[in-house]
C-alpha positions as CSV (number, residue, x, y, z in Angstrom):
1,X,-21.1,22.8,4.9
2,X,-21.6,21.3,8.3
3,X,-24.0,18.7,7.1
4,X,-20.9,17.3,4.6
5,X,-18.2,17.6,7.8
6,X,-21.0,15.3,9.5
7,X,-21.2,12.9,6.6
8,X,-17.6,12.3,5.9
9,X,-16.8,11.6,9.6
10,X,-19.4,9.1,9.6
11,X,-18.0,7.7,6.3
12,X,-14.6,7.9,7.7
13,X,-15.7,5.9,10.8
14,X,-17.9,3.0,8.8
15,X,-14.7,2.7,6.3
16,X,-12.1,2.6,9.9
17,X,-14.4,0.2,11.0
18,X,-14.8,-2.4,8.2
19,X,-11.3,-2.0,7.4
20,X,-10.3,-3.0,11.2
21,X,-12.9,-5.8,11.2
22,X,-11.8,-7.5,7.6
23,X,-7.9,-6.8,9.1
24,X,-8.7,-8.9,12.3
25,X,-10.0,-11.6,9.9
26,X,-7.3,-11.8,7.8
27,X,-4.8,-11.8,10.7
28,X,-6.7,-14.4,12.7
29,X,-7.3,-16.5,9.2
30,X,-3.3,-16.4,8.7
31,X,-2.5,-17.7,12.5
32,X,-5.2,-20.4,12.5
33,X,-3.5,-21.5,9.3
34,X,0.0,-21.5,10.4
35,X,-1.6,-23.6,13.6
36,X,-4.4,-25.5,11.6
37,X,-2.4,-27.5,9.0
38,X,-0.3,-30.9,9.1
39,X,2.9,-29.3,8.0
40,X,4.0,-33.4,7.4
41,X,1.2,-34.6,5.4
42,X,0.8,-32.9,2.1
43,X,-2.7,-34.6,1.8
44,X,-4.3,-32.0,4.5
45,X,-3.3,-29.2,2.5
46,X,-3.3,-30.6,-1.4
47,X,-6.7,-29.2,-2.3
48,X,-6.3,-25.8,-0.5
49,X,-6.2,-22.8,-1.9
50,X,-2.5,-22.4,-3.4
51,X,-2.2,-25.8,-3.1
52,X,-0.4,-28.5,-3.8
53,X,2.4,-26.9,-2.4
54,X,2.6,-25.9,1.7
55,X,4.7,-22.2,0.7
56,X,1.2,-21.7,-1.9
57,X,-0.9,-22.4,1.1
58,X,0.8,-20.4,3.2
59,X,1.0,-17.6,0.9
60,X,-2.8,-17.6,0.3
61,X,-3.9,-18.2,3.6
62,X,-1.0,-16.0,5.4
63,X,0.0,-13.6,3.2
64,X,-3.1,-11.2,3.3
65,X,-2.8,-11.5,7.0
66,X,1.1,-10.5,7.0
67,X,0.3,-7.4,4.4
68,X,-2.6,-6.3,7.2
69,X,0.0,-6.3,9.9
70,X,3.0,-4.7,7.5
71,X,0.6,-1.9,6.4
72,X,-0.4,-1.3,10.3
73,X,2.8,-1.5,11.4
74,X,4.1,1.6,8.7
75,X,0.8,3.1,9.4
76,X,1.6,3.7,13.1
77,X,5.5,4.7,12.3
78,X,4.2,7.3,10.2
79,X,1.9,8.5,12.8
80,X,4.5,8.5,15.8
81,X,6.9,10.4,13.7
82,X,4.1,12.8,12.6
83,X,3.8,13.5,16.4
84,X,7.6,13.8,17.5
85,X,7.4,16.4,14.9
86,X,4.3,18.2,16.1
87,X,6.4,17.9,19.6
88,X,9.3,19.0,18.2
89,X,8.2,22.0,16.7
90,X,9.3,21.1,13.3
């Protein structure tokens, strides 16, 4: 029984961990993008994924990184109202 508490928090930690890497990725993948491309000339970003259009580019390249920071962000609301109610007694 102890030897399956040890393996699932080790589990739990390598699956935290890749998750937090691949998020950082996908966030700093979105921003370089948003910096990266020549919003004026469609030819920079024609042949990009989502392309030919800039919102398809954007989308592509941005999106995954605006879902990471959604799901964190409603990730660490639930948490801080999990603990006001701990506090509170509730």
């Amino acid at each position: 029984m102890v030897k399956q508490k040890k393996t699932s928090r080790v589990l739990r930690a390598c699956a935290w961990t890749v998750g937090c890497v691949l998020g950082a990725y996908f966030v700093g993948r979105g921003v370089a993008e948003l910096i990266m491309v020549h919003y004026n000339d469609p030819a920079s970003y024609r042949l990009d994924w989502g392309g030919p259009s800039l919102a398809g580019v954007l989308a592509v390249h941005s999106g995954p990184g605006l879902a990471v920071l959604v799901a964190a962000a409603g990730y660490l609301w639930r948490r801080m109202r999990s603990g006001h109610r701990a506090a509170d007694g509730r």
